[in-house]
BAFITOR-107052 format. One record per residue (C-alpha): residue number from 1; chain; residue in one letter; x, y, z. Coordinates in steps of 0.001 Angstrom, whole numbers, plus 500000, padded with zeros to 6 digits. Layout:
BEGIN
n  chain  res  X  Y  Z
NUM  A  a  X  Y  Z
...
This chain:
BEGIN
n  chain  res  X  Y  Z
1  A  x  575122  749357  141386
2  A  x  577228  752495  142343
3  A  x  579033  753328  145114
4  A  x  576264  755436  146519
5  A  x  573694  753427  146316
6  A  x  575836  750365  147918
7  A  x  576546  753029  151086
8  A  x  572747  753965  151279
9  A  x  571959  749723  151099
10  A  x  574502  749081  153951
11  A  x  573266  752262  156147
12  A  x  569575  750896  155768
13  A  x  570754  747122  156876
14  A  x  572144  749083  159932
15  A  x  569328  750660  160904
16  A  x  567343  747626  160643
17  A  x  569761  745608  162958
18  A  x  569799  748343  165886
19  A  x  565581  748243  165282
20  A  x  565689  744795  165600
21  A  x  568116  744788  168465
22  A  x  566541  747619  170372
23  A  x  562625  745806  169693
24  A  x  564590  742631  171362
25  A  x  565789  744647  174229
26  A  x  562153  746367  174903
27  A  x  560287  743104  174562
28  A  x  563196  742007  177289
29  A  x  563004  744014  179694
30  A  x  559147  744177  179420
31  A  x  558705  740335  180432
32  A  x  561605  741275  183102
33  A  x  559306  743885  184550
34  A  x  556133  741629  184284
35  A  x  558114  738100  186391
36  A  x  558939  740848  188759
37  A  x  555562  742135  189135
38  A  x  553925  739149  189080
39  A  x  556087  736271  189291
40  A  x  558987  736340  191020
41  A  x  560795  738961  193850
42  A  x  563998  738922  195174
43  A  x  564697  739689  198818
44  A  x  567130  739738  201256
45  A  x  567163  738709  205125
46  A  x  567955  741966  207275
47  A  x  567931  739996  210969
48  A  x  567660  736642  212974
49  A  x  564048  736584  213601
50  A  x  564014  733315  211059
51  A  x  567092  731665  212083
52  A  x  567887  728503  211585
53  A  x  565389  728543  208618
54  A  x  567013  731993  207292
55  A  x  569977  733580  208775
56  A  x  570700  737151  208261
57  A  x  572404  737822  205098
58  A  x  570555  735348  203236
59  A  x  569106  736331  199651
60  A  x  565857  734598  198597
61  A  x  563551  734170  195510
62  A  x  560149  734424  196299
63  A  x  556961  733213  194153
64  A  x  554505  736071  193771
65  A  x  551398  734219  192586
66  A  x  550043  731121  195243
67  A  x  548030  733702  196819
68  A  x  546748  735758  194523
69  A  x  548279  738733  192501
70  A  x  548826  742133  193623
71  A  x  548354  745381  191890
72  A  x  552569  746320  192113
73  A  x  553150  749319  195247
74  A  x  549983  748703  196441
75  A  x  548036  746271  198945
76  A  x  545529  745165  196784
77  A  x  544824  742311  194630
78  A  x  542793  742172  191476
79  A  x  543007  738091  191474
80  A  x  542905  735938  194196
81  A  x  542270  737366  197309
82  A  x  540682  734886  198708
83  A  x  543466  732420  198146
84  A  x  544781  731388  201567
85  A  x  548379  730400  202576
86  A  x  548686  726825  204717
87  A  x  549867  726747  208169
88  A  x  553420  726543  208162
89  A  x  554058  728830  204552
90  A  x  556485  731150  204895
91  A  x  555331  734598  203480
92  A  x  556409  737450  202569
93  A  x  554136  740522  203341
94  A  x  553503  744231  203503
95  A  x  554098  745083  207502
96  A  x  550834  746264  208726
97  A  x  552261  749285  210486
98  A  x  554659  750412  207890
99  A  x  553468  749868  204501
100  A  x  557011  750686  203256
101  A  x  558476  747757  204694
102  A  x  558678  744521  203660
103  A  x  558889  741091  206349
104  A  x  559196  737264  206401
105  A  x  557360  734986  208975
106  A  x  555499  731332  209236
107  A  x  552080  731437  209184
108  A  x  551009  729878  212265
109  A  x  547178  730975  212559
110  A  x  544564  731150  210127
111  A  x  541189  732726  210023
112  A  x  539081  731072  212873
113  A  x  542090  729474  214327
114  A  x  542948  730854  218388
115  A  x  546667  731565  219162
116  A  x  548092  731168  222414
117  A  x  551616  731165  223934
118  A  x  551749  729895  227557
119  A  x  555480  730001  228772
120  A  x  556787  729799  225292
121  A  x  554711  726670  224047
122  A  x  552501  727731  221320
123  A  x  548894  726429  221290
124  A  x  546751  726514  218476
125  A  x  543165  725806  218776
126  A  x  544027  724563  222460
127  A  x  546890  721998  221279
128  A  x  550530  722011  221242
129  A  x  551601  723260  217829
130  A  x  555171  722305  216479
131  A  x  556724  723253  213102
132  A  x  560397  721660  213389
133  A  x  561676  725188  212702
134  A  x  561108  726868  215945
135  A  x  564083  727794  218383
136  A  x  564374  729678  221932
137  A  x  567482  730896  222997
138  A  x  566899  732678  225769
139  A  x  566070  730581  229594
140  A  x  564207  733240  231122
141  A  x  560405  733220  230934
142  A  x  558777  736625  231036
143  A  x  555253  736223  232937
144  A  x  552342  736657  232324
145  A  x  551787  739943  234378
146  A  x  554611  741782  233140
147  A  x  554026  744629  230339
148  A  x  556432  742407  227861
149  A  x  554831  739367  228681
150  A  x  553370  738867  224792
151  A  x  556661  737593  224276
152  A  x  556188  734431  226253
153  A  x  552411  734845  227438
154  A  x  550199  735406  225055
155  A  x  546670  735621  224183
156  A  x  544245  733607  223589
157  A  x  543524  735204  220222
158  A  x  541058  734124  217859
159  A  x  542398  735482  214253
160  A  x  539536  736754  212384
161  A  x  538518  736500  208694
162  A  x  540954  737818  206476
163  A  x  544062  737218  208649
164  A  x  546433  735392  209274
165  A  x  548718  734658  212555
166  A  x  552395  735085  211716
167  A  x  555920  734445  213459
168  A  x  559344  733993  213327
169  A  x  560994  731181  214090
170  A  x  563279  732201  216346
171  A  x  560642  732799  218539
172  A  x  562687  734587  221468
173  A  x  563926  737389  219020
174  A  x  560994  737928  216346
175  A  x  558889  741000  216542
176  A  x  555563  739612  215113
177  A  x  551752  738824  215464
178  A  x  552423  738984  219062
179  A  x  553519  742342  219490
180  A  x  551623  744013  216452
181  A  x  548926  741471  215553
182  A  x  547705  739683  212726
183  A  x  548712  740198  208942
184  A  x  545805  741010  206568
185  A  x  545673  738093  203723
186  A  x  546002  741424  201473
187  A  x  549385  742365  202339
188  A  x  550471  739043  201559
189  A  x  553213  739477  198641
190  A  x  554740  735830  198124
191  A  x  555109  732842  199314
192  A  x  559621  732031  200044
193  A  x  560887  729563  197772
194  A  x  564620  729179  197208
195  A  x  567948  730669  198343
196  A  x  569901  732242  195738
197  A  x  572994  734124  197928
198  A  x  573864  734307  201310
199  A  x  576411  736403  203141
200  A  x  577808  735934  206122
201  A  x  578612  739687  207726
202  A  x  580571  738426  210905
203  A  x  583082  736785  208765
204  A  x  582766  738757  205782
205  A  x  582498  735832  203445
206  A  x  580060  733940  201039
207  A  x  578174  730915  202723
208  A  x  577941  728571  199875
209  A  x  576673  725552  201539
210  A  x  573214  727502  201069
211  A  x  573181  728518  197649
212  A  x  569975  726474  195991
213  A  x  568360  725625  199498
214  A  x  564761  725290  199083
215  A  x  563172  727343  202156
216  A  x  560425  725224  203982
């Protein structure tokens, strides 16, 4: 073999490892895009409405699939829709009135169930209804007769088919189904599943203790 023909041997066994390297890469980043689509999303917490369950700062992995899959950028689903969430899920969804924004609440109500809040005491269906999760910080009771009394004094609601009855946790500062009504099963994205980061803006540091936390 000549020298030439040894330089034209190694170029070709080159070319075949960046081919091989950049089919690896495009396969990659393919699956990447696909558990993004349709398995997995990563999101981050923006405000308190969730505290204690999430605080703000808190990064979470959500499952895309236990309630169907949606077509990506879009509210629709081309398998599953009629897959419902279980009282007490935590979803993420497509806000009703902004379809460019993105929320986390508890389901609370869900097709045929009535909501009502009577002095801050939930009732669903007529009977107390406690998660464990919920908080109210703030004494004052807003009554029933006042313009912003949904806060404390709402309903009843019966949530029709289709929808589903969402709210934060901490139920004195969430804006949700009380103020802008239910969330279409549609617009349902994920379902919360894990925390994977959390920072802590007041004293600019990472909050370890939650790293791994399952989110229920």
């Amino acid at each position: 073999m000549d020298k030439s023909e040894e330089t034209y041997l190694g170029s070709g066994k080159a070319k075949g490892m960046a081919r091989e390297w950049g089919e690896a890469l495009i396969v990659a980043l393919c699956i990447a895009l696909f558990a993004k689509a349709f398995i997995i999303g990563a999101y981050r917490i923006p405000s308190s409405s969730m505290e204690d369950t999430l605080l703000k700062g808190d990064f979470l992995l959500a499952t895309k699939y236990n309630y169907g899959l949606t077509v990506p950028m879009t509210t629709h689903k081309f398998w599953g829709a009629d897959r419902l969430p279980e009282r007490g899920d935590i979803i993420i969804f497509t806000f009703p009135m902004d379809h460019r924004m993105d929320f986390v609440k508890r389901v609370i109500g869900l097709p045929g169930d009535t909501i009502e809040v009577k002095n801050k005491q939930l009732l669903v269906n007529g009977k107390p209804f406690v998660t464990g999760h919920e908080k109210n910080t703030d004494d004052l009771i807003i009554p029933a007769y006042s313009d912003k009394a949904v806060r404390d004094n709402f309903g009843p609601v019966k949530i029709g088919p289709g929808q589903v009855f969402a709210m934060g946790d901490n139920r004195d500062n969430s804006y949700d189904s009380r103020f802008w009504g239910p969330v279409p099963i549609e617009n349902i994205k994920g379902k919360a599943l894990i925390i994977y980061f959390s920072w802590d803006s007041d004293t600019h540091w990472i909050r370890l203790g939650r790293f791994g936390r399952m989110i229920h």
